[in-house]
C-alpha positions, 0 to 999 in steps of 0.5 A, spaced: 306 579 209 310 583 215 313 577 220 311 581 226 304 580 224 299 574 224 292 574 220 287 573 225 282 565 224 277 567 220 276 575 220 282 577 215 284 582 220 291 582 221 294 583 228 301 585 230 304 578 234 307 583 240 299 587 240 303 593 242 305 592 248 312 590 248 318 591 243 323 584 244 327 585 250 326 583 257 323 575 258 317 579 262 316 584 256 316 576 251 312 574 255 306 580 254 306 581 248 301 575 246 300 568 243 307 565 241 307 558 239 306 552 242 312 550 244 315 556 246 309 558 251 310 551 254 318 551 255 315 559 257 311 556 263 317 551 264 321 557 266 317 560 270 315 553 275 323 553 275 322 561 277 317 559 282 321 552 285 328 555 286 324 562 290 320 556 294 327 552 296 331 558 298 325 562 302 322 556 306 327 558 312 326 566 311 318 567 315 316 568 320 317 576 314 314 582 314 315 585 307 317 593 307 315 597 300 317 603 298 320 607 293 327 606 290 328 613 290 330 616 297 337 618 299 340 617 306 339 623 308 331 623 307 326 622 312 323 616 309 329 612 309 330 615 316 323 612 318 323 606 313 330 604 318 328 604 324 321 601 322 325 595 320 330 595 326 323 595 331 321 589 327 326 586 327 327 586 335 320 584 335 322 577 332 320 578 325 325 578 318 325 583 314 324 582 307 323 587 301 325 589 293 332 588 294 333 595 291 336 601 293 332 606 296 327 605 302 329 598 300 336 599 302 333 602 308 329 597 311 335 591 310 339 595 313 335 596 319 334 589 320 341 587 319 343 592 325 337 589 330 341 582 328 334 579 324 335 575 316 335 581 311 332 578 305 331 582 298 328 579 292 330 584 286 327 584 279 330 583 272 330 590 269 332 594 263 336 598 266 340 594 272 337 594 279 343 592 284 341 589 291 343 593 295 349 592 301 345 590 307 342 583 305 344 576 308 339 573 302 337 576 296 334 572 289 333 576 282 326 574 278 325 575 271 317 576 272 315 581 276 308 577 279 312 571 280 316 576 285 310 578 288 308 571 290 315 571 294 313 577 297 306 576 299 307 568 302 312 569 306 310 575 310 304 575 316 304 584 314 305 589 310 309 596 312 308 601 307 312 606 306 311 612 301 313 610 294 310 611 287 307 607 282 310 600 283 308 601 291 302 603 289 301 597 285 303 593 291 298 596 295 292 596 292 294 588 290 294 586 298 289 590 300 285 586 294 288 580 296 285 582 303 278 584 301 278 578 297 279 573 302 285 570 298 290 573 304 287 573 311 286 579 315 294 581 315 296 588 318 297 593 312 301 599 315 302 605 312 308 609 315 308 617 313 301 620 315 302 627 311 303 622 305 299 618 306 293 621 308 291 624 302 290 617 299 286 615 306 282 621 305 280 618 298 279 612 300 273 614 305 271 620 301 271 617 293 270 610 293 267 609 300 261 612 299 260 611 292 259 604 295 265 600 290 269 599 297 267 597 305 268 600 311 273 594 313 276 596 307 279 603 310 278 601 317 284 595 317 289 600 315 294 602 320 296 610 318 302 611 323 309 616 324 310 611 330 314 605 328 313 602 335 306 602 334 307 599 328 310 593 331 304 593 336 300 592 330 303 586 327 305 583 332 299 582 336 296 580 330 300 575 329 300 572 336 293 572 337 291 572 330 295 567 327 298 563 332 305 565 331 309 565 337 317 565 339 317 556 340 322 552 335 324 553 328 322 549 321 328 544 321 332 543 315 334 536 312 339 534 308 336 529 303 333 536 300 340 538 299 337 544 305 344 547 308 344 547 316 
């Protein structure tokens, strides 16, 4: 029998072990591909919890964060890095750490506003096939195999979501919050969208397909904030992590060295 197929319990038919999703590579791409042994998956949830643990330890001091999506594609000279730039730096005045992918890009952009209003620049960069460096403007970054795992540093330490314009990884990002929000599994946190000729298009679908085929809500389209204006961005965020959540400029989580934290 060909090694890279198992028959299946009882039937006779016989699958492939990576069930077409992957060719051996990246440890997410293992990880896709379907059943391994038992051993194997277990040290695999063994790895991925040590995954968890160390983004956990490193990020407990970063919040209060506001986590910046965007393309990894824009220059410098764009008007969007431009935007994604400034925004972060407004934010960063406003008392909020920056955090993102860690790429290059809108990433870069917005770690390099936070680094220039003097607030934590954070990036957590994704394991890819083809390298994804961290960008120059970090004061922190970690790297993550798993893409889900790095989602779960993104979304946890944030109290909003800028999104600005990307492609098919921001739209994922999107949609994963604003599904998160819906679902009550994140609380009623700010989503803006910076970019209003970009993202217009979208909102527009929102309203006009899905809204009244009746598959989403009004609430749904409702909470997003689409602006070109970074100030009125910050407004947003702030207020709602004021008077929403309680957050205020009083004192810091404290370290303690029996965790072996640093000071």
């Amino acid at each position: 029998m060909d090694p890279g197929k198992v028959p299946d319990a009882g039937s006779g038919v016989v699958t492939p072990t990576n069930w077409g999703k992957s060719t051996p590579a990246t440890t997410e791409r293992k990880f896709l591909r379907g059943p391994s042994s038992r051993l194997a998956e277990l040290w695999r949830a063994l790895g991925i919890f040590a995954e968890l643990i160390r983004g956990f330890r490193k990020l407990h001091f970063a919040g209060p964060c506001v986590t910046v999506f965007g393309s990894a594609r824009f220059l410098e000279d764009h008007p969007h890095y431009a935007l994604a730039r400034k925004t972060a730096a407004a934010l960063g005045r406003a008392g909020f750490s920056i955090m993102t992918g860690g790429g290059p890009g809108i990433m870069e952009a917005a770690n390099r506003g936070a680094r220039e209003a003097g607030t934590p620049s954070i990036g957590c960069n994704i394991v890819l096939p083809k390298e994804q460096k961290p960008n120059p403007y970090l004061d922190m970054w970690l790297e993550f195999p798993h893409f889900f795992v790095r989602k779960v540093m993104l979304v946890k330490y944030s109290y909003a979501f800028v999104v600005m314009p990307g492609g098919l990884g921001t739209m994922d990002e999107l949609f994963e919050i604003s599904t998160l929000i819906q679902t009550g599994k994140v609380r009623n946190f700010p989503v803006v969208l910076m970019g209003v000729a970009f993202w217009q298009p979208l909102i527009d679908y929102l309203r006009h397909t899905l809204l009244e085929a009746g598959t989403i809500d009004r609430a749904d389209v409702d909470r997003i904030l689409v602006t070109d204006d970074p100030e009125k961005a910050v407004n947003r965020i702030r207020d709602a992590a004021m008077k929403e959540f309680g957050l205020t400029y009083g004192p810091k989580l404290k370290r303690h060295w029996f965790f072996g934290e640093k000071r």
